[in-house]
N, C-alpha and C positions, 0 to 999 in steps of 0.2 A: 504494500500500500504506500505510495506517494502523500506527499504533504498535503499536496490540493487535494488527493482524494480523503484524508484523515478531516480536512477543510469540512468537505460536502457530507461527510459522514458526520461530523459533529453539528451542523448545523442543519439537516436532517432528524437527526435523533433530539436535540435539544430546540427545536422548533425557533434558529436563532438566522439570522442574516450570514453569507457567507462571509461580508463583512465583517461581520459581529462572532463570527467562529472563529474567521482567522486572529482578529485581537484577543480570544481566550485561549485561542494555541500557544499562542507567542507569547504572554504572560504566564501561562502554565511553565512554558518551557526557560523562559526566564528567573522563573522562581526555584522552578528545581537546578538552572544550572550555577544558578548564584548561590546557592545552597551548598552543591557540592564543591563551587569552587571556593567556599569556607572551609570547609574540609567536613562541613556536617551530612548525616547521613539523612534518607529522605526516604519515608515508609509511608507504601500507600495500602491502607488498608485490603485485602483481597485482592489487592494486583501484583505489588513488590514492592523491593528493595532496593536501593541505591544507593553507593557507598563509594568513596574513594580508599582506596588501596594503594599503601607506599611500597615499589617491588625494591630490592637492594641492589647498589653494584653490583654486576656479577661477572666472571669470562665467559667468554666466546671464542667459538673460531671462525675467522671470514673461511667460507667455502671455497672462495678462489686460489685464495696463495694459503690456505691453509695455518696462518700465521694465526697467533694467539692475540684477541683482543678487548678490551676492557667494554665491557657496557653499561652506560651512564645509570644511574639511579632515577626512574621517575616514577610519577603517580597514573594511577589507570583509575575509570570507571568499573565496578562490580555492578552487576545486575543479579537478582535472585530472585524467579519469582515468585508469587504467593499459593498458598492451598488452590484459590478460588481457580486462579491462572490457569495453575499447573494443572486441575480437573478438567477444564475448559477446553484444553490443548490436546488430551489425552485423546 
């Protein structure tokens, strides 16, 4: 599913302007990213989890020359998702 089609589906189901969906898209998805990019985690009831995740330096090897190399430390998004979800999908 595409953006615009997550668009027409919310404004569909919550009987809103596609106008008026794409502005609670973008606030949804602003709230949760400003969220995690606190480092807080973001639980939605029956859907999921959202979490940042610090992975550590670690080694590597480049494939090509096979040499040994260091890879940097950063942060990822975790997803997890909920009972309801995970029933839904099955």
């Amino acid at each position: 599913m595409s953006k615009q089609e997550l668009i027409n589906a919310i404004a569909n189901e919550a009987k809103l302007t596609k106008v008026q969906a794409k502005a609670a898209l973008a606030a949804a998805l602003d709230a949760v990213s400003g969220a995690l990019a606190k480092g807080e985690k973001v639980s939605l009831i029956g859907f999921g989890t959202f979490a940042v995740q610090e992975k550590p330096e670690r080694q590597g090897i480049n494939p090509a020359t096979k040499a040994k190399i260091t890879i940097a430390a950063k942060k990822v998004v975790k997803f997890k998702a909920g009972a309801e979800l995970a029933e839904k999908v099955k």
